[in-house]
PALO-262207 format. One record per residue (C-alpha): residue number from 1; residue in one letter; chain; x negated, y negated, z. Coordinates in steps of 0.05 Angstrom, whole numbers, plus 5000, padded with zeros to 4 digits. Layout:
PALO-262207
+-----+-----+-------+------+------+------+
|   n | res | chain |   px |   py |   pz |
+-----+-----+-------+------+------+------+
| NUM |   A |     A |    X |    Y |    Z |
...
+-----+-----+-------+------+------+------+
END
This chain:
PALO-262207
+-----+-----+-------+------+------+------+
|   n | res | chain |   px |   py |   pz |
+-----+-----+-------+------+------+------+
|   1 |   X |     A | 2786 | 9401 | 7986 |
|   2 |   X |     A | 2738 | 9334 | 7984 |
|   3 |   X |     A | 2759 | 9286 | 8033 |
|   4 |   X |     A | 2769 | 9209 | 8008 |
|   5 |   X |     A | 2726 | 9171 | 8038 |
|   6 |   X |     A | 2702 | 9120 | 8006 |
|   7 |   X |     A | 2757 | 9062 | 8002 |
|   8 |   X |     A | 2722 | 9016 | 7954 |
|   9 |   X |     A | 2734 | 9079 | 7901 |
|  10 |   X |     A | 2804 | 9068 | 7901 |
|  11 |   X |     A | 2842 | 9046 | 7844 |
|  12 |   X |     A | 2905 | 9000 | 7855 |
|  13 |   X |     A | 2944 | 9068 | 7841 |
|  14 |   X |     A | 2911 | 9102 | 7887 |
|  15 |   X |     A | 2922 | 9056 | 7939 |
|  16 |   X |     A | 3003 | 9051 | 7934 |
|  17 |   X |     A | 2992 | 9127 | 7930 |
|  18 |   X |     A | 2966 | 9126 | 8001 |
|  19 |   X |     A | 3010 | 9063 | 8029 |
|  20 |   X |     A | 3074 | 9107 | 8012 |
|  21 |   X |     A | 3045 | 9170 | 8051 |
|  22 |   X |     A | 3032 | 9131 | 8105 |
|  23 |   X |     A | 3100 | 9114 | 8108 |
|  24 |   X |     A | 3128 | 9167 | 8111 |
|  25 |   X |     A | 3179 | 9197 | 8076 |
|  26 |   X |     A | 3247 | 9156 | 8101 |
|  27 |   X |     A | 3209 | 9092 | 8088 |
|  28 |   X |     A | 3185 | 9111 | 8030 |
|  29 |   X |     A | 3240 | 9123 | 7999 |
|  30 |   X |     A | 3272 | 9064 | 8009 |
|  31 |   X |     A | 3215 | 9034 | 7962 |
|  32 |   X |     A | 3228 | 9075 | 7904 |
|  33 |   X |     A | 3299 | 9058 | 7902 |
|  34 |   X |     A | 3272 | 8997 | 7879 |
|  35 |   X |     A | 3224 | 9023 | 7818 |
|  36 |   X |     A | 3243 | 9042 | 7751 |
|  37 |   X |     A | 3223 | 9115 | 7720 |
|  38 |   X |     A | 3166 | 9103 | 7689 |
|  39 |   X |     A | 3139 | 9063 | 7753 |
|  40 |   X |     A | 3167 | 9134 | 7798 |
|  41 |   X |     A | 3129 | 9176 | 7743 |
|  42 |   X |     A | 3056 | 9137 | 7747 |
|  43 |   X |     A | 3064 | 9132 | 7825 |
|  44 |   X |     A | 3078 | 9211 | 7843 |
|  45 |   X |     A | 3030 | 9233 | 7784 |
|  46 |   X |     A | 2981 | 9195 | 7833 |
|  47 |   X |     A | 3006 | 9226 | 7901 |
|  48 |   X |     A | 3013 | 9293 | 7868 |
|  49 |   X |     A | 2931 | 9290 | 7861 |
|  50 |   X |     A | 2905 | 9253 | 7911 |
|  51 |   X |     A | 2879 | 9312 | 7963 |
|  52 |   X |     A | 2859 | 9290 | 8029 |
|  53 |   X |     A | 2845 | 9219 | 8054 |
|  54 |   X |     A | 2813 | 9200 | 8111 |
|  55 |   X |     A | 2838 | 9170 | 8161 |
|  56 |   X |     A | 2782 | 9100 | 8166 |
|  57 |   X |     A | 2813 | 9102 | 8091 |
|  58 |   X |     A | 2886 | 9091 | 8117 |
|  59 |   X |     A | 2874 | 9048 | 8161 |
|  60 |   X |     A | 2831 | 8993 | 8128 |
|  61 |   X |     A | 2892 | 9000 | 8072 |
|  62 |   X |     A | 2940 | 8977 | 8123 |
|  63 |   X |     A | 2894 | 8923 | 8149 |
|  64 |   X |     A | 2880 | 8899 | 8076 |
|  65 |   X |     A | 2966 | 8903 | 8086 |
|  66 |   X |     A | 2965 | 8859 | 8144 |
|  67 |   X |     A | 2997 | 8907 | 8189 |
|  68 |   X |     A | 2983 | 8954 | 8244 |
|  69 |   X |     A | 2991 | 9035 | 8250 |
|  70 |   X |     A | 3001 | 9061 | 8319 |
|  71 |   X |     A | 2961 | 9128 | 8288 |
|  72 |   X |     A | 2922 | 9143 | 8223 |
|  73 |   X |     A | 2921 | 9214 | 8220 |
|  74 |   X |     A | 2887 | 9236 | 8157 |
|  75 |   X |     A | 2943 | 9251 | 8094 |
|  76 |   X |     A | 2950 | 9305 | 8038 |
|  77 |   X |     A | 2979 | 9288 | 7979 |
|  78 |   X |     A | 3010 | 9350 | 7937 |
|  79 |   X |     A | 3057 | 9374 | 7894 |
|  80 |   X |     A | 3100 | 9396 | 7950 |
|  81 |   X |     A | 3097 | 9336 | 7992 |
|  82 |   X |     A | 3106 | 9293 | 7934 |
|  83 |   X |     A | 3175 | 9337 | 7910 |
|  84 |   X |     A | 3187 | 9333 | 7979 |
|  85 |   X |     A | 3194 | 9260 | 7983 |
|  86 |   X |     A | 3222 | 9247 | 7915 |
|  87 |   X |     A | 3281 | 9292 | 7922 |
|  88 |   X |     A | 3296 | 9247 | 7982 |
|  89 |   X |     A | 3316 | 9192 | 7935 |
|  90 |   X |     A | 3332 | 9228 | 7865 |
|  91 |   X |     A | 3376 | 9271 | 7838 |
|  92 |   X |     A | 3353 | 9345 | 7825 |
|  93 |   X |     A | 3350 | 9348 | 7752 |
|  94 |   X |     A | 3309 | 9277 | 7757 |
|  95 |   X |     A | 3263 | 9309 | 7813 |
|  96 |   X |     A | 3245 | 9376 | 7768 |
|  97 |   X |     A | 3234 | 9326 | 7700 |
|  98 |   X |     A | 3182 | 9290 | 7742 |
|  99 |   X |     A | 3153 | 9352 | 7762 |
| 100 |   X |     A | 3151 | 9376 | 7703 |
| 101 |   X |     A | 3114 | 9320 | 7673 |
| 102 |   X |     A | 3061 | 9319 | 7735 |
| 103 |   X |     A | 3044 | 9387 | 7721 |
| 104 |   X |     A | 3044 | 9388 | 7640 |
| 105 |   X |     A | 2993 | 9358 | 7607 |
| 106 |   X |     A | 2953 | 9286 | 7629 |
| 107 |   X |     A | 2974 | 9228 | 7601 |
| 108 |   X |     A | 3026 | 9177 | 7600 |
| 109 |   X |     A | 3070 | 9179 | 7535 |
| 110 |   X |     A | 3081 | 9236 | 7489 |
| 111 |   X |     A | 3032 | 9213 | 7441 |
| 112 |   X |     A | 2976 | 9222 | 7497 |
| 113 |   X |     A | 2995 | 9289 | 7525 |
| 114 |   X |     A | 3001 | 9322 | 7457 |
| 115 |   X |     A | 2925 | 9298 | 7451 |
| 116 |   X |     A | 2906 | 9341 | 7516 |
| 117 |   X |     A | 2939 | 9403 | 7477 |
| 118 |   X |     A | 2896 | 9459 | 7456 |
| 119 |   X |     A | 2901 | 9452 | 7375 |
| 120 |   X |     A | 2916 | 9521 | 7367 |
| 121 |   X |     A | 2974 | 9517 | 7418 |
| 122 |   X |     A | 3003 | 9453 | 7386 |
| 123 |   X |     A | 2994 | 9487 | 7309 |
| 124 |   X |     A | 3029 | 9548 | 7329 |
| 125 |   X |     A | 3094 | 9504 | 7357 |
| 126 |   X |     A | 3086 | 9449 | 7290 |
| 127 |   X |     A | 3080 | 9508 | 7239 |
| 128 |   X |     A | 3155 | 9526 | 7259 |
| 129 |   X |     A | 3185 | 9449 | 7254 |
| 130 |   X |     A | 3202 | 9414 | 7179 |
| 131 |   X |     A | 3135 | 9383 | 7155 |
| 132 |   X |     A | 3169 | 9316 | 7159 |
| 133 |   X |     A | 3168 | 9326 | 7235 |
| 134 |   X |     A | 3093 | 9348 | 7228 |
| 135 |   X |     A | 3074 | 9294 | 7188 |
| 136 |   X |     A | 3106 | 9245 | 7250 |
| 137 |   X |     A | 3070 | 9282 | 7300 |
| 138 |   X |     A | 3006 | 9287 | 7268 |
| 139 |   X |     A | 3006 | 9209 | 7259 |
| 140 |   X |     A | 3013 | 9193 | 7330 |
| 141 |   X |     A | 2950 | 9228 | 7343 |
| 142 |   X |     A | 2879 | 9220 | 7344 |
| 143 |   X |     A | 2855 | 9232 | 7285 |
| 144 |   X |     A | 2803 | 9287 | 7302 |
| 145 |   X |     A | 2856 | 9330 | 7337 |
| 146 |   X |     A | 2905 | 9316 | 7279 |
| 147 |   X |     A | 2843 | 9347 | 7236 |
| 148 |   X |     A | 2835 | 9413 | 7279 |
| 149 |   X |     A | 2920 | 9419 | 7277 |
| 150 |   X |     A | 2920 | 9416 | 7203 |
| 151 |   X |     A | 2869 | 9461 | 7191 |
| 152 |   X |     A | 2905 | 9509 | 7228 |
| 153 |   X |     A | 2965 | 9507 | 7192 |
| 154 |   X |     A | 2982 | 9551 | 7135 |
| 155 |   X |     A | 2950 | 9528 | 7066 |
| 156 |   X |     A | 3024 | 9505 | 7033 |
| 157 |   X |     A | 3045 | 9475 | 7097 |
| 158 |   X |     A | 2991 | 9441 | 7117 |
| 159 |   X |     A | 2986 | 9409 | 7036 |
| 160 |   X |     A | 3070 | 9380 | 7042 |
| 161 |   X |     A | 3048 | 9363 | 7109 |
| 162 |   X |     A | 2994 | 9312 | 7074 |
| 163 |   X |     A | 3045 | 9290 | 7023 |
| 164 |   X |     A | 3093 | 9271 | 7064 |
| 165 |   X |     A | 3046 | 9234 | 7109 |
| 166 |   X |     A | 3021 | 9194 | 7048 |
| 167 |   X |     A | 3087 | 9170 | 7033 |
| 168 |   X |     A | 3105 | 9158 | 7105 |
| 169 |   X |     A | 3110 | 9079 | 7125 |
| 170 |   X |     A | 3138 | 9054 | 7188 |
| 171 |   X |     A | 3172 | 9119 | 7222 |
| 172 |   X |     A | 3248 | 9094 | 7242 |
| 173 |   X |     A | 3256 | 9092 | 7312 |
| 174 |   X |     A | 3316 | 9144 | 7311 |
| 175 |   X |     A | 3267 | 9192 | 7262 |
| 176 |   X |     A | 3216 | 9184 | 7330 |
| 177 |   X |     A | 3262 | 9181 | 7377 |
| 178 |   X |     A | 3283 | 9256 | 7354 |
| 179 |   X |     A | 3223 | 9283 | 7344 |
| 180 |   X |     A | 3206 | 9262 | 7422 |
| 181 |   X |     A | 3273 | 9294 | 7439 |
| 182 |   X |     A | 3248 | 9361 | 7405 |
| 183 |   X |     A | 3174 | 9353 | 7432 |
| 184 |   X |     A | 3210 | 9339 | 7501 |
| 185 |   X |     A | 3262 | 9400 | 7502 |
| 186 |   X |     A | 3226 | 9449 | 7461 |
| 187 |   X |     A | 3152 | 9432 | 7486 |
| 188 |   X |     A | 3137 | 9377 | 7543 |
| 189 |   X |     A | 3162 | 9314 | 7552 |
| 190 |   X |     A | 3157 | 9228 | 7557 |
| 191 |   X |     A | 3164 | 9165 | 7509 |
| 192 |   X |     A | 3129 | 9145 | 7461 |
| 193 |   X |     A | 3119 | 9073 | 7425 |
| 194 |   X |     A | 3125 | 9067 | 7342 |
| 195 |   X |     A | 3061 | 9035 | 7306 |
| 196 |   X |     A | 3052 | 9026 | 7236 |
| 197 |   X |     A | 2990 | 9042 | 7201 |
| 198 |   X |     A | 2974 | 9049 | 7128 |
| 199 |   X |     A | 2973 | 9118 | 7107 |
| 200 |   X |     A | 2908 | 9128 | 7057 |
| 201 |   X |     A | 2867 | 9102 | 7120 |
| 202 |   X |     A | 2904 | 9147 | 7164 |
| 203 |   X |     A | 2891 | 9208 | 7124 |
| 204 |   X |     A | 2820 | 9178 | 7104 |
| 205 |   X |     A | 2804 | 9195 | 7179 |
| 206 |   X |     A | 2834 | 9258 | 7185 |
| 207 |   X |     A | 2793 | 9283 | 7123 |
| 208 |   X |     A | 2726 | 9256 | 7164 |
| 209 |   X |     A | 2743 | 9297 | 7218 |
| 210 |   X |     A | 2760 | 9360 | 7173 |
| 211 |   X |     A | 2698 | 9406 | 7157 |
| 212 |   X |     A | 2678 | 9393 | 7087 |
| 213 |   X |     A | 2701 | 9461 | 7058 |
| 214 |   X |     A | 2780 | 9439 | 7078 |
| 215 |   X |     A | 2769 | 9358 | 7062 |
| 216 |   X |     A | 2747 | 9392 | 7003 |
| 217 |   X |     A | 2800 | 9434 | 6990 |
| 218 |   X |     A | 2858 | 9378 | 7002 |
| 219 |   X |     A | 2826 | 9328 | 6961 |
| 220 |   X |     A | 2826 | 9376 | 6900 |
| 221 |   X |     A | 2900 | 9400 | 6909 |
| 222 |   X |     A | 2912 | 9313 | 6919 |
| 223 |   X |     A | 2877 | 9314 | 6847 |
| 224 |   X |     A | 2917 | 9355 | 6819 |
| 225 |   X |     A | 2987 | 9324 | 6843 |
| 226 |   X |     A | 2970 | 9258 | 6868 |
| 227 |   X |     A | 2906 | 9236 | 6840 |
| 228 |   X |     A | 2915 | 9153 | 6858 |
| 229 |   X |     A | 2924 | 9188 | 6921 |
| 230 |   X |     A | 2863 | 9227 | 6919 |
| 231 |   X |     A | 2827 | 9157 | 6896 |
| 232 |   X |     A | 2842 | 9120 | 6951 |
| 233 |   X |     A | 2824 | 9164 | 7005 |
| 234 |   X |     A | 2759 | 9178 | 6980 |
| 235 |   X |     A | 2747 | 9105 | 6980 |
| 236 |   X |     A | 2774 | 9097 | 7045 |
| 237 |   X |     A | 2733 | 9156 | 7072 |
| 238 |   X |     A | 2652 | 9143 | 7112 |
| 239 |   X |     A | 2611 | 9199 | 7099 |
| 240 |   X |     A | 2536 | 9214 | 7109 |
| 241 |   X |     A | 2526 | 9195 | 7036 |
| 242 |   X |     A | 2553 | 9119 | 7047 |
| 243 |   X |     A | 2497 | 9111 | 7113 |
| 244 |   X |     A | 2466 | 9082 | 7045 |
| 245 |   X |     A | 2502 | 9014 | 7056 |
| 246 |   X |     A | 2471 | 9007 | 7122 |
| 247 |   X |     A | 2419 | 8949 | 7129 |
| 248 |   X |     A | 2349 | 8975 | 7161 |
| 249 |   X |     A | 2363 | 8937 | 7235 |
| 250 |   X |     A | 2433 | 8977 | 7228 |
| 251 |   X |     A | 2399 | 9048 | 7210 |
| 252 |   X |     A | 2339 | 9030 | 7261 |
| 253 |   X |     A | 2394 | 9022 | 7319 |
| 254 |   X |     A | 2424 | 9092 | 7291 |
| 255 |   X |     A | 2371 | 9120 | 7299 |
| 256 |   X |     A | 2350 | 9100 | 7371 |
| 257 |   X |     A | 2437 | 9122 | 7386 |
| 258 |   X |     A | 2428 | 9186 | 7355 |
| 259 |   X |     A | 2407 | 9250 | 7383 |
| 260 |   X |     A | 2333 | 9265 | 7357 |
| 261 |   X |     A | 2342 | 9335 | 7352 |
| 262 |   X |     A | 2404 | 9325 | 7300 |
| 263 |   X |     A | 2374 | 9292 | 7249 |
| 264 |   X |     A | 2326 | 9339 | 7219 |
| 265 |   X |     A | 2383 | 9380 | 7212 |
| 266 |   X |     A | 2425 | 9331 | 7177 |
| 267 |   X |     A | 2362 | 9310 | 7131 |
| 268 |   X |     A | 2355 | 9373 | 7121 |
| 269 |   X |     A | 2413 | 9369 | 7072 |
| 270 |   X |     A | 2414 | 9300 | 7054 |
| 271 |   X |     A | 2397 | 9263 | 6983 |
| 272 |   X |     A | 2328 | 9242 | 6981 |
| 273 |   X |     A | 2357 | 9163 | 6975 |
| 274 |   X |     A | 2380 | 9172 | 7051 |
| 275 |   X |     A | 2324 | 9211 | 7072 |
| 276 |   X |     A | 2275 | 9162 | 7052 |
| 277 |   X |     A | 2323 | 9109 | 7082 |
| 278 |   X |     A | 2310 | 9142 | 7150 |
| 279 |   X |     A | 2237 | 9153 | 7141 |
| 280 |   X |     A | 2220 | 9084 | 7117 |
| 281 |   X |     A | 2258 | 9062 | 7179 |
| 282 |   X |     A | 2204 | 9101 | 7228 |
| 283 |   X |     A | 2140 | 9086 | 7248 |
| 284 |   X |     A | 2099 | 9128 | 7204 |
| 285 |   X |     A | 2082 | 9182 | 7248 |
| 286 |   X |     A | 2150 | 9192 | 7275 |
| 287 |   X |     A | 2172 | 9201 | 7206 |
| 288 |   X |     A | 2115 | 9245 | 7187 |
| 289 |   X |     A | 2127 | 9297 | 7252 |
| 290 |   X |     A | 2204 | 9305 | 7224 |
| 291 |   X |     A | 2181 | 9317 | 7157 |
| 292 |   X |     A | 2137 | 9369 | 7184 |
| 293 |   X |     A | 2188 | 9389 | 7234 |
| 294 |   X |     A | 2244 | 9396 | 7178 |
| 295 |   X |     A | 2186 | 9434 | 7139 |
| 296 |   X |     A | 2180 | 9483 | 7188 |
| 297 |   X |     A | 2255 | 9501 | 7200 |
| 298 |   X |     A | 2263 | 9540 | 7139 |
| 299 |   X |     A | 2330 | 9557 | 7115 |
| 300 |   X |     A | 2388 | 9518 | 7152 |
| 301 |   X |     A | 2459 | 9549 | 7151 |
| 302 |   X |     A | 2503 | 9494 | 7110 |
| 303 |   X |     A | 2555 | 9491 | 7168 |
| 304 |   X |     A | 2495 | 9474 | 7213 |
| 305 |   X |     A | 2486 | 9416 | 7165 |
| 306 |   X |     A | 2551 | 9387 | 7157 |
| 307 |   X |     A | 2564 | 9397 | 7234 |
| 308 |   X |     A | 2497 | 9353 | 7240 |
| 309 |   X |     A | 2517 | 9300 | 7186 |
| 310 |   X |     A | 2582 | 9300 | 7218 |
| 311 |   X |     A | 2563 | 9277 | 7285 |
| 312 |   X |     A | 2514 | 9221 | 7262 |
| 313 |   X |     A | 2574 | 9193 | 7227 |
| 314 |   X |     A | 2611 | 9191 | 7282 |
| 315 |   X |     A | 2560 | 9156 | 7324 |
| 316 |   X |     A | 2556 | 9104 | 7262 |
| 317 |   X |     A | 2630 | 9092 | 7265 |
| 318 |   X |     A | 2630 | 9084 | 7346 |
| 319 |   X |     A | 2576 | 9035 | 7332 |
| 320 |   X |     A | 2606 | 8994 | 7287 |
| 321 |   X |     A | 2675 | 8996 | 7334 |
| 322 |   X |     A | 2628 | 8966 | 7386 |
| 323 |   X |     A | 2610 | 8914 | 7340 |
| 324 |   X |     A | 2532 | 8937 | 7348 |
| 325 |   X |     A | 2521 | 8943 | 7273 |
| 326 |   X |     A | 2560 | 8924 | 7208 |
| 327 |   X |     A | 2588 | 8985 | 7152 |
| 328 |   X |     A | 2580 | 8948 | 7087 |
| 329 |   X |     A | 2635 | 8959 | 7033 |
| 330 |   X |     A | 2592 | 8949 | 6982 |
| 331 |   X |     A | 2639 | 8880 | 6967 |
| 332 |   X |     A | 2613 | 8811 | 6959 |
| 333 |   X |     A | 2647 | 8791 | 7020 |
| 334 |   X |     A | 2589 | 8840 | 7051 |
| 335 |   X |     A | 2533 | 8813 | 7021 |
| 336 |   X |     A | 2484 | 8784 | 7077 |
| 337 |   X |     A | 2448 | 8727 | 7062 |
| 338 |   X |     A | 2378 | 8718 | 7095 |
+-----+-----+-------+------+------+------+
END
């Protein structure tokens, strides 16, 4: 187990982790009498990992404290010491919830330990609850693991599943508060906060994340049964097509984000519009090697393709959420004037 070392590494956590070691556990105890649940939950979730700290550690925390330790042995912090010293001040049932949460899944609320589930393990428990509860669920999470659950989910599910998230507004707080009670009892565990978000866009970023044969597949059923629906999504959606509205400083700083090796891949299936977008944005003999280079690759497997196209989205989108470059609409308000 690594010794801590290093005290300028600490985080503030980290630091009340050690200080209530230190303490011991009678001491100790006394201080979380005076902390709420969640403020017990963050602290032992920090003592329950901290491993070994040395003892120069220890002691320049309590000097940073203004006090003095007659010895600073080295401490371990573990899931036994930490039970240990919680059921000093807590009730059973309280200890074994805490516990529990520690060592479930990472992360604070529900919302962020459903994220750390394996997709397959949280399809398997959603394909068994009403798709209303699904629908909740899957719009607390990131969109790219909502896309992997859904595709996961039985065809007829998964499509009332997107219907009802489309009509879906604010959740009511007793609609979230029991689907955290059912998450909690039947599955893990903690709060969660409500946030409202317009559906289309919701859904718009699921579909990104879905490979194109099922964002294909969901669009045409939407046709079919709610084609204004359908409409809005799409135009709401950023595919590879749409790098189009990208100015050449923004596709020139794309490029020099991107992995090189991706893009003759995604060229490889693109419209000649964006391919000569990306060439004419290369010096000339960077742009002639990947035309040779995308010459020479042959045939290219079309999940290969998308997979590429896919990722240089992606890295478009975390662009433009740093504020590097600008996604045009296509609206007037977009319009750059030079």
């Amino acid at each position: 187990m690594r010794m801590r070392e290093d005290y300028r590494t600490l985080s503030g956590n980290e630091k009340a982790a050690i200080f209530m070691l230190a303490l011991g556990e009678d001491h100790a105890t006394k201080i979380f009498e005076h902390m709420d649940d969640e403020e017990i939950l963050e602290l032992s979730q920090t003592m329950a990992g901290l491993g070994r700290v040395g003892s120069n550690v220890v002691e320049r925390l309590f000097v940073d404290f203004a006090e003095q330790m007659s010895s600073t042995n080295a401490l371990v912090g573990t899931m036994d010491s930490t039970e240990r010293l919680l059921a000093k001040v807590l009730g059973a049932d309280k200890v074994d919830e805490i516990m529990e949460e520690i060592r479930g899944p990472a992360g604070r609320t529900m919302w962020e330990k459903l994220g750390n589930v394996n997709e397959e393990v949280l399809a398997s428990f959603l394909q068994k609850e009403y798709p209303q509860t699904v629908s909740v669920v899957l719009s607390k999470i990131n969109s790219d693991h909502a896309a992997r659950v859904l595709a996961l989910l039985p065809d007829a599910f998964a499509v009332e599943v997107v219907h009802r998230m489309l009509k879906m507004e604010s959740v009511q707080k007793e609609v979230l508060e029991d689907v955290e009670r059912t998450l909690k009892t039947e599955f893990m565990t903690n709060l969660a906060k409500t946030q409202r978000r317009d559906s289309h866009e919701l859904m718009a970023e699921i579909f990104n994340n879905l490979d194109r044969t099922m964002e294909t597949k969901f669009l045409e059923e939407l046709e079919g049964t709610a084609p204004e629906s359908a409409d809005k999504i799409r135009s709401l959606m950023f595919t590879f097509d749409d790098l189009v509205k990208l100015d050449p400083t923004a596709i020139q700083t794309l490029v020099r984000a991107i992995d090189k090796d991706k893009l003759p891949t995604a060229l490889k299936g693109a419209t000649d519009t964006i391919k000569d977008l990306f060439f004419s944005n290369m010096s000339e003999r960077a742009a002639k090697i990947m035309q040779e280079d995308m010459a020479a690759m042959g045939p290219v497997r079309l999940k290969d393709v998308e997979e590429a196209q896919t990722y240089i989205v992606n890295v478009a989108k975390d662009l433009e959420g740093r504020g590097e470059i600008i996604i045009s609409s296509g609206t007037e308000e977009d319009e750059m004037i030079y």
